[in-house]
LOPAKE-428928 format. One record per atom (N, C-alpha, C, O, CB): residue number from 1; residue in three letters; atom name; x, y, z. Coordinates in Angstrom, 2 decimals. Glycine has a CB too. Layout:
N
MARBA   pos   code   site         x         y         z
MARBA   NUM    ALA     CA         X         Y         Z
...
END
This chain:
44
MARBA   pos   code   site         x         y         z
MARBA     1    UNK      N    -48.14    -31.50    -29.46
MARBA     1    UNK     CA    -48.22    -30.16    -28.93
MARBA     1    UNK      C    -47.66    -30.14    -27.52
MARBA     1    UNK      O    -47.98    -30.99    -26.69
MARBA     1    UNK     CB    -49.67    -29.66    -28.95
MARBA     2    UNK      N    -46.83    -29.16    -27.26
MARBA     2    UNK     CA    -46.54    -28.84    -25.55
MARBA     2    UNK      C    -45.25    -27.89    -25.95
MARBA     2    UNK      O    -45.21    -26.89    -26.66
MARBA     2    UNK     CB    -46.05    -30.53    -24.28
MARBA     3    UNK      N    -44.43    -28.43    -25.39
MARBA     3    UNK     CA    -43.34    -27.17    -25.07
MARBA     3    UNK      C    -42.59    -27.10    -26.42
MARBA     3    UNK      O    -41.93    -26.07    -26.39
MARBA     3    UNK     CB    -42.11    -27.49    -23.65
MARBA     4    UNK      N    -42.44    -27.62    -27.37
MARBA     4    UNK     CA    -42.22    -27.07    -28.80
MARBA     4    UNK      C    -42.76    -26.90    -29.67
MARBA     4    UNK      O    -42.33    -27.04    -30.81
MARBA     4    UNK     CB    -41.66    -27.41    -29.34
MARBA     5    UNK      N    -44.24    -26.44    -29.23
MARBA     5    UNK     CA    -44.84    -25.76    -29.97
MARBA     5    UNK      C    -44.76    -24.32    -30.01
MARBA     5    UNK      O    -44.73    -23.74    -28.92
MARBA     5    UNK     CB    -45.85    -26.12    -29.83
MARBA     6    UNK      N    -44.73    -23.75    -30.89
MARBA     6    UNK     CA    -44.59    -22.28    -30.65
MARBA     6    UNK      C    -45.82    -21.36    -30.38
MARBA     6    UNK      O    -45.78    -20.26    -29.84
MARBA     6    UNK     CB    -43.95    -21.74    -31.79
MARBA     7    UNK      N    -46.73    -21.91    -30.78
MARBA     7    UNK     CA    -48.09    -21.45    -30.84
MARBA     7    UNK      C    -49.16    -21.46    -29.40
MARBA     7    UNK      O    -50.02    -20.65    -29.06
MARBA     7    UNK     CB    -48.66    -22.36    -31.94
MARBA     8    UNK      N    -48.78    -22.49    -28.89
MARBA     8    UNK     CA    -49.32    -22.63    -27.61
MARBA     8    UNK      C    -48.80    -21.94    -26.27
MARBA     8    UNK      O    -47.69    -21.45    -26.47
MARBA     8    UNK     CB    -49.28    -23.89    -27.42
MARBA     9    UNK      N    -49.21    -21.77    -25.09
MARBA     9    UNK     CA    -48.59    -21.03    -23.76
MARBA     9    UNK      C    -47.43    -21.66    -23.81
MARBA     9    UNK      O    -46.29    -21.21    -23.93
MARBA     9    UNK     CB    -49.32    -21.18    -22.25
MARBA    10    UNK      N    -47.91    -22.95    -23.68
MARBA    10    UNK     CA    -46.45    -23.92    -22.91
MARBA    10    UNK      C    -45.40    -23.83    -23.45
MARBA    10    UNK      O    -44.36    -23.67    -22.81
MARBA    10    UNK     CB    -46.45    -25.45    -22.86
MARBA    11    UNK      N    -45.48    -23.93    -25.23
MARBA    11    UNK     CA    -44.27    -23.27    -25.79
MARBA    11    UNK      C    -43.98    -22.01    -25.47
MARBA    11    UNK      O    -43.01    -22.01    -24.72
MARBA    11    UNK     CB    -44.27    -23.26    -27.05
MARBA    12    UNK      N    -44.35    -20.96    -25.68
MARBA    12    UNK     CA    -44.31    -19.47    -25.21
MARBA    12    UNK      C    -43.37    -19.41    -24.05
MARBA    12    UNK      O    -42.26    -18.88    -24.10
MARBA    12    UNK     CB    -45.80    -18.89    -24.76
MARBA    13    UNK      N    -44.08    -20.17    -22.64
MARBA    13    UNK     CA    -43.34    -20.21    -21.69
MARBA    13    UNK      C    -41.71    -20.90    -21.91
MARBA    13    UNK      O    -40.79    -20.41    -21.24
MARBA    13    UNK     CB    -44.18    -20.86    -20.77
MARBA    14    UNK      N    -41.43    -22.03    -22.88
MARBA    14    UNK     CA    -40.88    -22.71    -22.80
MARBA    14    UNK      C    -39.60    -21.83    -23.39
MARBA    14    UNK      O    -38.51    -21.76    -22.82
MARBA    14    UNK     CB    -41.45    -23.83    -23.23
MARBA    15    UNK      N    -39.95    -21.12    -24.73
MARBA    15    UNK     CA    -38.89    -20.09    -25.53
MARBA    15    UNK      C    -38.72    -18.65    -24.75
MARBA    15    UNK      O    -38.00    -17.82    -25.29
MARBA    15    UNK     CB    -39.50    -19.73    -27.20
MARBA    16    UNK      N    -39.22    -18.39    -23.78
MARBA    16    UNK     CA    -39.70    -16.90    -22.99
MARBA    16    UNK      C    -39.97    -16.24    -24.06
MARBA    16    UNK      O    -39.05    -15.43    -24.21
MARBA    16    UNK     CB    -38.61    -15.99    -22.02
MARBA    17    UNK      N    -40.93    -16.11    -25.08
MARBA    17    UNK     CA    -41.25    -14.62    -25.76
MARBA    17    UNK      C    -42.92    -15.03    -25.45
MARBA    17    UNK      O    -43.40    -16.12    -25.14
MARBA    17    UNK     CB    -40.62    -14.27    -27.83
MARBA    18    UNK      N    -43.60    -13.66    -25.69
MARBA    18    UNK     CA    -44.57    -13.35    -25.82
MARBA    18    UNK      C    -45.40    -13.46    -27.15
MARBA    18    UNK      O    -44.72    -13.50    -28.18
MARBA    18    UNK     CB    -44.44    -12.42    -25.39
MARBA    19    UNK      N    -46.85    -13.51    -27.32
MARBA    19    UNK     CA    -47.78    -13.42    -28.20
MARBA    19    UNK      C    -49.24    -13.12    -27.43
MARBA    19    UNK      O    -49.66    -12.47    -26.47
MARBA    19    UNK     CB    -47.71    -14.71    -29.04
MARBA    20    UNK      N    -49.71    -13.95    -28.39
MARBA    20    UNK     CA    -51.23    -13.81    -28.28
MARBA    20    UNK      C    -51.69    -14.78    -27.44
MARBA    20    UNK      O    -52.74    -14.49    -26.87
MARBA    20    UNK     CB    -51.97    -13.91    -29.56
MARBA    21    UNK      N    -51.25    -15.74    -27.23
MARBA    21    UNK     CA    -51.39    -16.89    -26.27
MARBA    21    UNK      C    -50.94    -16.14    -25.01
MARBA    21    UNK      O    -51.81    -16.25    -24.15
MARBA    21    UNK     CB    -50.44    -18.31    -26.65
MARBA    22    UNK      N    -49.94    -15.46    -24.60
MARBA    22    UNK     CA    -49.48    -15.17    -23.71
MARBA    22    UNK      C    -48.75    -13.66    -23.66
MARBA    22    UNK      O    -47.56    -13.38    -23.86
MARBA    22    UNK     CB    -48.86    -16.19    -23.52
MARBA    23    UNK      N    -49.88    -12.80    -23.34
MARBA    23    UNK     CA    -49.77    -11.54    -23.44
MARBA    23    UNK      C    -48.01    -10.83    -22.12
MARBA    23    UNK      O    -47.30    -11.46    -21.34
MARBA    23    UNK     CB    -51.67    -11.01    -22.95
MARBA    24    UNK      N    -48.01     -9.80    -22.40
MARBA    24    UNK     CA    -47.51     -9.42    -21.51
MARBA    24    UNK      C    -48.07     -8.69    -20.37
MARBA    24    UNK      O    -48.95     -7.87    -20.64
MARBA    24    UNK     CB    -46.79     -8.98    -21.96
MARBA    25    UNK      N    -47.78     -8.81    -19.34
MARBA    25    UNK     CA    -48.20     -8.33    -18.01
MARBA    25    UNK      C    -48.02     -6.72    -18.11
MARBA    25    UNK      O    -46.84     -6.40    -18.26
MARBA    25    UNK     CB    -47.27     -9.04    -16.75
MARBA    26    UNK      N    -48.92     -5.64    -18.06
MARBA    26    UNK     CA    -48.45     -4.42    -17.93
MARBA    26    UNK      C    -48.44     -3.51    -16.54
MARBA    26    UNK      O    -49.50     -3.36    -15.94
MARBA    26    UNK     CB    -49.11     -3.84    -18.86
MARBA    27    UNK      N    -47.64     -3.13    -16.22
MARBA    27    UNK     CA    -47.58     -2.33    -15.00
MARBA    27    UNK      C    -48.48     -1.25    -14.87
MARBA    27    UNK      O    -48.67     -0.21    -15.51
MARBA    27    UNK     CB    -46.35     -1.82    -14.84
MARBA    28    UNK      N    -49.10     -1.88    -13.62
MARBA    28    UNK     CA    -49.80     -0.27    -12.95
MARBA    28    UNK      C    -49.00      0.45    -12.95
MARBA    28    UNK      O    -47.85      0.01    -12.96
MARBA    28    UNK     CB    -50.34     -0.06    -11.53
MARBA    29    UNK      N    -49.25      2.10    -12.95
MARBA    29    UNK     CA    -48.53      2.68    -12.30
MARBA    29    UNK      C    -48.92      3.03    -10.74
MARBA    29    UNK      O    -50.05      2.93    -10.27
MARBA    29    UNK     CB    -48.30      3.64    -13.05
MARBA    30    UNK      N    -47.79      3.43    -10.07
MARBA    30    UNK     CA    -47.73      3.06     -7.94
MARBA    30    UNK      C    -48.66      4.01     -8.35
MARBA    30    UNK      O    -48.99      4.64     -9.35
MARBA    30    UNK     CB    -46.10      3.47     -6.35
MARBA    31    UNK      N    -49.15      3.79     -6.49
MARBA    31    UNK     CA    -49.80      4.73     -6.02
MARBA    31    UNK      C    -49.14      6.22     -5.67
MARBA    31    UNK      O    -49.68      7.32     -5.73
MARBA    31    UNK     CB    -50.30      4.16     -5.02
MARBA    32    UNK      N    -47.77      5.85     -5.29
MARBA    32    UNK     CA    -46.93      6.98     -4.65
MARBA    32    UNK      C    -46.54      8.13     -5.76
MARBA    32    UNK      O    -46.32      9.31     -5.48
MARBA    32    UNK     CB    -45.51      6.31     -4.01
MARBA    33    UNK      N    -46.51      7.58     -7.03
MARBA    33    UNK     CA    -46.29      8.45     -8.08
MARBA    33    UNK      C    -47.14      9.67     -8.28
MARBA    33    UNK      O    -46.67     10.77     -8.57
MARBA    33    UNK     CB    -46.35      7.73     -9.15
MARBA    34    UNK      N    -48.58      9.36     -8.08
MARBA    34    UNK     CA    -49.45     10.04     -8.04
MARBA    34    UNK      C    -49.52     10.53     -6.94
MARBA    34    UNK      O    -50.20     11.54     -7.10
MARBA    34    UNK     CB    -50.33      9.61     -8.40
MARBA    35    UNK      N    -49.13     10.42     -5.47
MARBA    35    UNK     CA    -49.05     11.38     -4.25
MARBA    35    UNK      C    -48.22     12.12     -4.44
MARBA    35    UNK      O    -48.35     13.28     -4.04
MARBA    35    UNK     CB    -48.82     10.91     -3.02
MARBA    36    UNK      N    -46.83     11.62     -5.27
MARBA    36    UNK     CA    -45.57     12.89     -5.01
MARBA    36    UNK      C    -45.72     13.90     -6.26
MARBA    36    UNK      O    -45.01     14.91     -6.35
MARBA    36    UNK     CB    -43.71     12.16     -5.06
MARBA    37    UNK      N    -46.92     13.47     -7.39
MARBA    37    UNK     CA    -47.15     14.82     -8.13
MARBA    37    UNK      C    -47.75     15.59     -7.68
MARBA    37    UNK      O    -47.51     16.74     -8.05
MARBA    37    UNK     CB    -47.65     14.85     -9.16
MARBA    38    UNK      N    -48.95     15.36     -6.54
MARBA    38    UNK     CA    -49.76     15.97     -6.01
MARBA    38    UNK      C    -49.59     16.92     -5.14
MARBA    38    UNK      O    -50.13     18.01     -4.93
MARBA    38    UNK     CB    -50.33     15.34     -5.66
MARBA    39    UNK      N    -48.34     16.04     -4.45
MARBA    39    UNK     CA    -47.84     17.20     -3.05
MARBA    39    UNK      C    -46.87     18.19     -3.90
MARBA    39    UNK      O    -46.53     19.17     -3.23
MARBA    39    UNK     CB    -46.70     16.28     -1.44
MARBA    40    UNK      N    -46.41     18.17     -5.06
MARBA    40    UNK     CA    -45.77     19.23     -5.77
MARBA    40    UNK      C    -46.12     20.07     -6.32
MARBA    40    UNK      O    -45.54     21.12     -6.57
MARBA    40    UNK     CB    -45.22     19.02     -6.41
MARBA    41    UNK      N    -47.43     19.61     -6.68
MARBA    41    UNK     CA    -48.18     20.72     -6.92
MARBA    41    UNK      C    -48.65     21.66     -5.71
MARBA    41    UNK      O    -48.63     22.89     -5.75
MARBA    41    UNK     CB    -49.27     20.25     -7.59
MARBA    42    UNK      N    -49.09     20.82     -4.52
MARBA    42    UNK     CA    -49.30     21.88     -3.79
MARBA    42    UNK      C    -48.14     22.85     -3.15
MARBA    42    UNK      O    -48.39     23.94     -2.63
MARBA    42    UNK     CB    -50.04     21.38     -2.89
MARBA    43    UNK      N    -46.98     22.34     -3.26
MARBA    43    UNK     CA    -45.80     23.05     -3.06
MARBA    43    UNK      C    -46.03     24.34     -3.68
MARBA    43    UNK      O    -46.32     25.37     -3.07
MARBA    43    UNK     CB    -44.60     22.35     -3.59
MARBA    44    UNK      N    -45.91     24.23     -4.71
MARBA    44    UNK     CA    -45.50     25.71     -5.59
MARBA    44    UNK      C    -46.32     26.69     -5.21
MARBA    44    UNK      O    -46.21     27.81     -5.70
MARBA    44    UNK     CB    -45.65     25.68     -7.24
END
């Protein structure tokens, strides 16, 4: 087991794809996104 395994992180890391061993990272969304809807709203 290690980097040609497919099943484990180390493989995961080793081929770059994702699974269950090694989820993908999901993005916050910014903070600023939510200020510049806000101030547009108060625009109108």
């Amino acid at each position: 087991m290690g980097k040609g395994d497919k099943k484990t992180k180390r493989g995961k890391i080793h081929r770059g794809t994702f699974g269950v061993r090694r989820p993908r990272i999901k993005k916050k969304p910014s903070v600023e996104t939510k200020i510049s809807v806000g101030s547009k709203a108060e625009a109108k």
